[in-house]
VOSELO-405769 format. One record per residue (C-alpha): residue number from 1; residue in one letter; z, y, x. Coordinates in steps of 0.25 Angstrom, whole numbers, plus 5000, padded with zeros to 4 digits. Last residue first. Layout:
# VOSELO-405769
+-----+------+------+------+------+
!  nr ! rest !   c3 !   c2 !   c1 !
+-----+------+------+------+------+
! NUM !    A !    Z !    Y !    X !
...
+-----+------+------+------+------+
//
This chain:
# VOSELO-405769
+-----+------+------+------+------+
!  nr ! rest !   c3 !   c2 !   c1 !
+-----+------+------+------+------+
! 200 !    X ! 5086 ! 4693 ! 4995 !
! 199 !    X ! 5090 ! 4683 ! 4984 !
! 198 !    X ! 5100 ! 4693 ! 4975 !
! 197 !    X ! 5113 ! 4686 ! 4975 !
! 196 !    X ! 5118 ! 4687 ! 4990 !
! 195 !    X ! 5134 ! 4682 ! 4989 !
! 194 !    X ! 5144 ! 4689 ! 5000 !
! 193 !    X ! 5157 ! 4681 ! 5002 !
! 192 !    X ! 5168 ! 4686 ! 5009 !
! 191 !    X ! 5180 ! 4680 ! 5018 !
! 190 !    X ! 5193 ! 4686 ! 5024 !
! 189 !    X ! 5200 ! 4692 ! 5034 !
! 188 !    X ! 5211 ! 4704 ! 5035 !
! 187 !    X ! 5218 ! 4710 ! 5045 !
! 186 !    X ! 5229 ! 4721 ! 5044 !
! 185 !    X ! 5234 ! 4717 ! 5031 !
! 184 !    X ! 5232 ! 4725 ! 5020 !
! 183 !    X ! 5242 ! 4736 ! 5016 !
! 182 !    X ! 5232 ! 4745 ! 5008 !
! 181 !    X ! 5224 ! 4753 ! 5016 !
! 180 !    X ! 5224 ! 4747 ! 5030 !
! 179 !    X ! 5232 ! 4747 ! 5043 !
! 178 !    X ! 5245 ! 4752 ! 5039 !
! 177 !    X ! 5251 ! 4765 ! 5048 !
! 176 !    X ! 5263 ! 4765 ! 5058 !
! 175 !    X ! 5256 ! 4764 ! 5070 !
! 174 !    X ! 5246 ! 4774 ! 5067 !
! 173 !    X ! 5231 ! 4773 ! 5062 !
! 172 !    X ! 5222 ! 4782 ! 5058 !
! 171 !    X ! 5209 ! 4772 ! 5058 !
! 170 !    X ! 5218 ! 4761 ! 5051 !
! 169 !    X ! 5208 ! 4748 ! 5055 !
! 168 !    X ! 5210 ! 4735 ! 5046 !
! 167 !    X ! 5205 ! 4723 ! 5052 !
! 166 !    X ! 5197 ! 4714 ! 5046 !
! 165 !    X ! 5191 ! 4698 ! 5046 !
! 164 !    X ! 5178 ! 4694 ! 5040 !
! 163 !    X ! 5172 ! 4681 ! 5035 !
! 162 !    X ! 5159 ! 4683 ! 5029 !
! 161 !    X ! 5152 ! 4673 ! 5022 !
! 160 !    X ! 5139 ! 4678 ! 5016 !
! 159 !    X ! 5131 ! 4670 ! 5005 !
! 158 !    X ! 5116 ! 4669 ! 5002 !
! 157 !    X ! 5114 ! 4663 ! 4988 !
! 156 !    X ! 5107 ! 4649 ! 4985 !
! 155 !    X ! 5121 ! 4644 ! 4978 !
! 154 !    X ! 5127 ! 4649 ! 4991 !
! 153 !    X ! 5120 ! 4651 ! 5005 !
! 152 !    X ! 5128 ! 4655 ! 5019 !
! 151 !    X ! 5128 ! 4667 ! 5028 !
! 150 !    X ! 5139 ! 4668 ! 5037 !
! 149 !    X ! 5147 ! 4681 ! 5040 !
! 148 !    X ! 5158 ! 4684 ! 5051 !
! 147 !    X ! 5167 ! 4694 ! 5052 !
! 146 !    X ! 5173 ! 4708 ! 5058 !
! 145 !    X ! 5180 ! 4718 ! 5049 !
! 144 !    X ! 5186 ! 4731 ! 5055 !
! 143 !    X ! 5194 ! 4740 ! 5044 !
! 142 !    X ! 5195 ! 4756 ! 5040 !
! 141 !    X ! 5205 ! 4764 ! 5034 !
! 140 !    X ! 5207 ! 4778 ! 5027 !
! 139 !    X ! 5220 ! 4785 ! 5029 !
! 138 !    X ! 5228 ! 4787 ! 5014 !
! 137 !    X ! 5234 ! 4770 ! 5013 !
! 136 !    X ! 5239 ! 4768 ! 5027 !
! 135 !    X ! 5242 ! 4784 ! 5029 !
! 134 !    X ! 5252 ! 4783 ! 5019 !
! 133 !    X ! 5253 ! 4798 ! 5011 !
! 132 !    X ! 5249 ! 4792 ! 4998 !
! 131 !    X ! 5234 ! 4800 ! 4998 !
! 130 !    X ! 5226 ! 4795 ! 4987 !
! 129 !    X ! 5220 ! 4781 ! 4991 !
! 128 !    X ! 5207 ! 4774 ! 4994 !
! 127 !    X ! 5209 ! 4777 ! 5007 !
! 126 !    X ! 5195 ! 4779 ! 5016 !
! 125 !    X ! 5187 ! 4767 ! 5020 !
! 124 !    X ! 5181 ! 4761 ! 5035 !
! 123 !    X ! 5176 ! 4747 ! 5037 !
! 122 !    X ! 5171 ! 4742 ! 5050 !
! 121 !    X ! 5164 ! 4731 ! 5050 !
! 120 !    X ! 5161 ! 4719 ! 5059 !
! 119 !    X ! 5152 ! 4707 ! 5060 !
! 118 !    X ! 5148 ! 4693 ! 5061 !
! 117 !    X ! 5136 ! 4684 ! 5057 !
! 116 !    X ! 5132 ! 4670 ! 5053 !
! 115 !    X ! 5120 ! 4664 ! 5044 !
! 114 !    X ! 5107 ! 4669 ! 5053 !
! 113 !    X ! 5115 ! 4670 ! 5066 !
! 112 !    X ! 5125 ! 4677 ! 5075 !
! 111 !    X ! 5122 ! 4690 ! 5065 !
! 110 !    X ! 5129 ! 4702 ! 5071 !
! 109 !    X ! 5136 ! 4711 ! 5061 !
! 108 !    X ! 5140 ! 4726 ! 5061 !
! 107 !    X ! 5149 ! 4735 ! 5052 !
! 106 !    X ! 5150 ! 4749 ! 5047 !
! 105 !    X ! 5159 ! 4750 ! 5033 !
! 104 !    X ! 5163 ! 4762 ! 5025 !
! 103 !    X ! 5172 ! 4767 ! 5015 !
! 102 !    X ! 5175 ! 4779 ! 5005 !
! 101 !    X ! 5186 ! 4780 ! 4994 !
! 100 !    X ! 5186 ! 4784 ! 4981 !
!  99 !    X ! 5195 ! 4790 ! 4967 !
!  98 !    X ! 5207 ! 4789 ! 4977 !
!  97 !    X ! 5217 ! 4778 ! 4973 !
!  96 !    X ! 5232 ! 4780 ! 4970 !
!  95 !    X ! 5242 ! 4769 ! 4979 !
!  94 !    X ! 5249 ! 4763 ! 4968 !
!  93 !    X ! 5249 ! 4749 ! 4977 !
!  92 !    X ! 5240 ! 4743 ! 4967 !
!  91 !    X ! 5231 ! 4754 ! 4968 !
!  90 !    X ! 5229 ! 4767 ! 4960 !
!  89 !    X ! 5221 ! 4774 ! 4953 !
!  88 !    X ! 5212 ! 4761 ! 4950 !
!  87 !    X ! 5196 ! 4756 ! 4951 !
!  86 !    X ! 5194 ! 4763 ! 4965 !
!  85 !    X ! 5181 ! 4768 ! 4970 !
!  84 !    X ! 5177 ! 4763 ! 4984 !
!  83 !    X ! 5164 ! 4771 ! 4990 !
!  82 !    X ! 5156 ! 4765 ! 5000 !
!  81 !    X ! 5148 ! 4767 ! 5015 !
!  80 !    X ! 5142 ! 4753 ! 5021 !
!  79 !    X ! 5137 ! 4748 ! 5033 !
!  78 !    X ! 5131 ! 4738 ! 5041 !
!  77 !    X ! 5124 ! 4735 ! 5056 !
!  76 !    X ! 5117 ! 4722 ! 5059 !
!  75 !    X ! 5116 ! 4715 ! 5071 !
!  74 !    X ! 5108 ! 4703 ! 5073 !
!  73 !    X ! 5095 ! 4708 ! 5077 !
!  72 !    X ! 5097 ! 4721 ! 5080 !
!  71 !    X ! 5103 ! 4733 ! 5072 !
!  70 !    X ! 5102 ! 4728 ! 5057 !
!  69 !    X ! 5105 ! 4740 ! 5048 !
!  68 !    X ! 5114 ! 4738 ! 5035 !
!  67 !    X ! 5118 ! 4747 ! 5025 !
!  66 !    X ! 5128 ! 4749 ! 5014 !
!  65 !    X ! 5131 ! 4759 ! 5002 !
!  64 !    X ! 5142 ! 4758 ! 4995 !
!  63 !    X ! 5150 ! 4758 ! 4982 !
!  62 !    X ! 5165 ! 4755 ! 4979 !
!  61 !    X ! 5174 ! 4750 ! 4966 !
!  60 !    X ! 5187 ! 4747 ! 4966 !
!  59 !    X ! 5200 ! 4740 ! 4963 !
!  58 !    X ! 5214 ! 4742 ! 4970 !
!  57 !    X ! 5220 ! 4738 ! 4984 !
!  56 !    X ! 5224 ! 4723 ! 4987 !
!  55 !    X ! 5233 ! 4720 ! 4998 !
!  54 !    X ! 5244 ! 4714 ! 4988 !
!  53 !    X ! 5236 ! 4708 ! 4979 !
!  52 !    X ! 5231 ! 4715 ! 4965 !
!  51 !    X ! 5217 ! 4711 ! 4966 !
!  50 !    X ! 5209 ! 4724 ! 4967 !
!  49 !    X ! 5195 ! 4722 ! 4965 !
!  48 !    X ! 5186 ! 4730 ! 4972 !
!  47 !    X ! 5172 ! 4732 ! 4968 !
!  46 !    X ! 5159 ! 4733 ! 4978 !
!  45 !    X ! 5146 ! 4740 ! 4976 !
!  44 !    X ! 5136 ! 4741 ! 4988 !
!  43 !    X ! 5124 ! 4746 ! 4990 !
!  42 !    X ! 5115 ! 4742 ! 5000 !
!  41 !    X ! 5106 ! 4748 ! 5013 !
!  40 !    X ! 5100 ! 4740 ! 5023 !
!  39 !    X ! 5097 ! 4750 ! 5035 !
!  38 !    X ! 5084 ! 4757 ! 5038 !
!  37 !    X ! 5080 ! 4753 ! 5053 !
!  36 !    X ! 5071 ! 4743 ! 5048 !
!  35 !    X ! 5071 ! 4729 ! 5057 !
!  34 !    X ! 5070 ! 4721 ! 5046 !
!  33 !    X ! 5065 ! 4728 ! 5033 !
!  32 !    X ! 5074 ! 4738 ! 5024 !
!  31 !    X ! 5077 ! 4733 ! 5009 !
!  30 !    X ! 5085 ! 4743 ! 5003 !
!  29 !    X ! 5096 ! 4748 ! 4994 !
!  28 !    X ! 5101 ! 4731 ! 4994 !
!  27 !    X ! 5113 ! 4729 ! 4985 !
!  26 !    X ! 5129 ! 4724 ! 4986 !
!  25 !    X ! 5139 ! 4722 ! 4978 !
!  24 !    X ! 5153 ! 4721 ! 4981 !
!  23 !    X ! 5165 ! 4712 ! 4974 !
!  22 !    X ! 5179 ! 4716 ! 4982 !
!  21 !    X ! 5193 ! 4710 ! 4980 !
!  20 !    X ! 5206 ! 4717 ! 4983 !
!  19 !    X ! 5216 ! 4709 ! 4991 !
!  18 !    X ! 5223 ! 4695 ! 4991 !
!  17 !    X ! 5233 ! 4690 ! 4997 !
!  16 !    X ! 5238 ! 4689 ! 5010 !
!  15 !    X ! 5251 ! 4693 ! 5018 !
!  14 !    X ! 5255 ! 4705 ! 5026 !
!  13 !    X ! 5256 ! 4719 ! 5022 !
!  12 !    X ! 5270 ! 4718 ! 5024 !
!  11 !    X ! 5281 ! 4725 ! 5014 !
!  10 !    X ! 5279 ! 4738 ! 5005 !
!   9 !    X ! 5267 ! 4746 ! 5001 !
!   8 !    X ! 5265 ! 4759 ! 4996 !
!   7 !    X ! 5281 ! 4764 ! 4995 !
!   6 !    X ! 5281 ! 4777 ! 4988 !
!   5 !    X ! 5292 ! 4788 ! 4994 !
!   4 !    X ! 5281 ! 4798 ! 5000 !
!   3 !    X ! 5275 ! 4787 ! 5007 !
!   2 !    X ! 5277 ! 4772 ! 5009 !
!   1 !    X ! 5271 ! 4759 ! 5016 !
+-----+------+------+------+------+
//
């Protein structure tokens, strides 16, 4: 991928190794009772550590407000609006940063049972980058995750295991344009682990 001259990325964006790596915080606003039509809100703090690999991005810091609403018995609907702040002027592709970027997520998920559920999110983000003049990296993108979570206990604390697999989605796509933000692969799967401190 080049522009005006500069060459962004060079070769296949295929392969694995490993990308940016993401701690988040989470805490309760409100405590609404079952069946209330007021949503669960949260506050969420999350920082991005970038690890240097060849997908990874650049460090940074982001804040949000989420909200849960259960529609029937098993179907819940969540969401989330956040702010990412970059660490760094510049990435490690030398692509300069923009001071913010907006985000934000809708997704459903239907519990098959009282330790297992699925689900799927839509995710949506605005560049992170000053203009470069390559629509990959200046048009905002978006990505579809589907998965499955199970419930389990560690050391007396409730753990989630979610397995999830994604698909990049370019919103303004043409046939010559990347799908993605940073030369990622066009599917992605993976494993996260959520750990409940607090006992409620």
């Amino acid at each position: 991928i080049s522009a005006g001259g500069k060459t962004f990325q060079d070769g296949g964006a295929t392969g694995v190794t490993l990308g940016d790596v993401t701690f988040i915080a989470k805490t309760a606003l409100n405590s609404p009772g079952v069946g209330s039509m007021i949503p669960s809100l949260a506050a969420r703090l999350a920082a991005t550590i970038a690890t240097g690999g060849r997908f990874s991005t650049a460090s940074s810091v982001g804040v949000g407000l989420s909200a849960q609403q259960r529609l029937t018995r098993n179907l819940y609907a969540h969401g989330d609006l956040r702010a990412i702040l970059p660490l760094t002027a510049r990435d490690r592709q030398d692509l300069a940063m923009k001071r913010s970027a907006l985000g934000g997520t809708f997704g459903l998920e239907y519990g098959l049972g009282p330790k297992t559920s699925v689900g799927a999110q839509f995710d949506y983000q605005s560049s992170p980058y000053e203009k470069t003049g390559v629509r990959a990296f200046d048009d905002s993108y978006a990505d579809v995750t589907f998965g499955i979570s199970r419930t389990a206990k560690f050391f007396a604390r409730q753990m989630v295991i979610r397995f999830w697999g994604k698909e990049d989605v370019n919103l303004n796509a043409s046939s010559g344009d990347r799908l993605g933000p940073h030369g990622d692969s066009d599917f992605q799967a993976g494993i996260s682990v959520t750990v409940q401190l607090d006992e409620k």
